[in-house]
C-alpha positions as CSV (number, residue, x, y, z in Angstrom):
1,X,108.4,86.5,91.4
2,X,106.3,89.3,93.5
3,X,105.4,87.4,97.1
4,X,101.9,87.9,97.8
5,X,100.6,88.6,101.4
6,X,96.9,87.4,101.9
7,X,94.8,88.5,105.2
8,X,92.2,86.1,105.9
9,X,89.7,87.3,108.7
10,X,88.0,84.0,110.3
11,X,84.3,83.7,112.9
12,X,84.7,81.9,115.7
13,X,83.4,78.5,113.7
14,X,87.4,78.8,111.6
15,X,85.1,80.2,108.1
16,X,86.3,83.3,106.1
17,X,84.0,86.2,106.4
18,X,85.7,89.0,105.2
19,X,89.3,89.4,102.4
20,X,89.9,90.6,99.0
21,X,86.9,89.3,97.5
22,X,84.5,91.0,100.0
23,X,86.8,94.1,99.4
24,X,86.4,94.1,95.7
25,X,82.6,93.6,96.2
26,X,82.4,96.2,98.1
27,X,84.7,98.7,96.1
28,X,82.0,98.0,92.6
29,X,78.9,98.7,94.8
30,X,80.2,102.2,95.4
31,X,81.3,102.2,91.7
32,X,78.2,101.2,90.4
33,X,75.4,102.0,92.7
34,X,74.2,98.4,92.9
35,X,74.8,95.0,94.9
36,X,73.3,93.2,91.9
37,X,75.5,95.2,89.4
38,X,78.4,94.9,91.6
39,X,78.0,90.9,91.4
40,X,77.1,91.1,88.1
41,X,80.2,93.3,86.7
42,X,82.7,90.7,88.8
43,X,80.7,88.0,87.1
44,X,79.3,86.6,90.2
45,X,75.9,85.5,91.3
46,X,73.8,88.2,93.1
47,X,72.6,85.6,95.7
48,X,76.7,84.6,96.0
49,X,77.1,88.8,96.7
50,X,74.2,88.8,99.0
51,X,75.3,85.8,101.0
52,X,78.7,87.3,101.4
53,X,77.5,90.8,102.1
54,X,75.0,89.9,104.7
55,X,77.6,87.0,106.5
56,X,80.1,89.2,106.8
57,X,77.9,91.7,108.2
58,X,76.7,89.0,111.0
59,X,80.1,88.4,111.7
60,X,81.1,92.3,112.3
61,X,77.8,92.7,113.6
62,X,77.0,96.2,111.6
63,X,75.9,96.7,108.6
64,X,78.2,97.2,105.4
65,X,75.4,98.0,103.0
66,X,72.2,99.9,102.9
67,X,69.4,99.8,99.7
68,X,69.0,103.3,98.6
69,X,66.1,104.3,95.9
70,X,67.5,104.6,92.1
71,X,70.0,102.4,90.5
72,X,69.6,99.7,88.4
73,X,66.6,97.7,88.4
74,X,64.8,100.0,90.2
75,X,67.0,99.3,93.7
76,X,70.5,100.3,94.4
77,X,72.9,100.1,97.3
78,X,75.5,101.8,98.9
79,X,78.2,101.5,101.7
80,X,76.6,102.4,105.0
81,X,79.7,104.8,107.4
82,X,80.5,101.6,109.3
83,X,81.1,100.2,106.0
84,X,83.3,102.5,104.3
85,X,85.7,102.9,107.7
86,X,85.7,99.0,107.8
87,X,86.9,98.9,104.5
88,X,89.4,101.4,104.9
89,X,90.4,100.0,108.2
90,X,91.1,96.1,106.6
91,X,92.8,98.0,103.5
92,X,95.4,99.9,105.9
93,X,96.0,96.5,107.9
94,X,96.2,94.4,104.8
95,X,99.1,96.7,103.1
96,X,101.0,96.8,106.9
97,X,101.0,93.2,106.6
98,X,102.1,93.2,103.4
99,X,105.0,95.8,103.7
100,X,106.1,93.9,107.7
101,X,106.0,90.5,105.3
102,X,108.2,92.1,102.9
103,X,110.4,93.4,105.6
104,X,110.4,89.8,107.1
105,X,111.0,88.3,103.8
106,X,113.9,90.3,103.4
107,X,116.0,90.0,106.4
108,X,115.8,85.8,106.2
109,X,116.5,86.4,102.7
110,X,118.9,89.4,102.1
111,X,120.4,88.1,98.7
112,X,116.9,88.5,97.2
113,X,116.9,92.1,97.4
């Protein structure tokens, strides 16, 4: 069975504002142009994508998102700078904890290898 490593990023209240979901939001916005088509192509509300778009931006205290004209409906979005290096920045820190959990994994467990 392939562990799994999971980084959860908490505010100061102990609530998950940002992980893989937010990542994967975030990742079908640039894909498809739109918050609302985002939600909608990972079969999730657009109010549920908004509320976890604009909390985890009030937690990081920048803004992930911008509306830009075009898309569909009339509206689209996109990844503002801050929100594209934030993304890449939790992507890089999410595999090294993955690969030092491995590593971990391993030398408790050597006769898995």
């Amino acid at each position: 069975m392939k562990a799994v490593t999971r980084v959860l990023f908490l505010d100061e209240a102990g609530e998950k504002f940002f992980g893989e979901g937010p990542c994967r939001l975030l990742h079908a916005v640039e894909k498809t142009g739109s918050l609302r088509a985002a939600a909608q192509s990972m079969g999730m509300a657009y109010t549920k994508a908004l509320k976890l778009v604009r909390h985890a931006e009030a937690a990081l205290g920048f803004a992930l998102t911008t509306r830009t004209a075009g898309g569909r409906d009339g509206g689209g979005s996109s990844l503002t700078p801050e929100g594209k290096e934030w993304l890449q920045r939790y992507e890089a820190y999410r595999d090294a904890c993955a690969e030092a959990g491995r590593r971990l994994y391993l030398d408790f467990f050597p006769e898995q290898r």
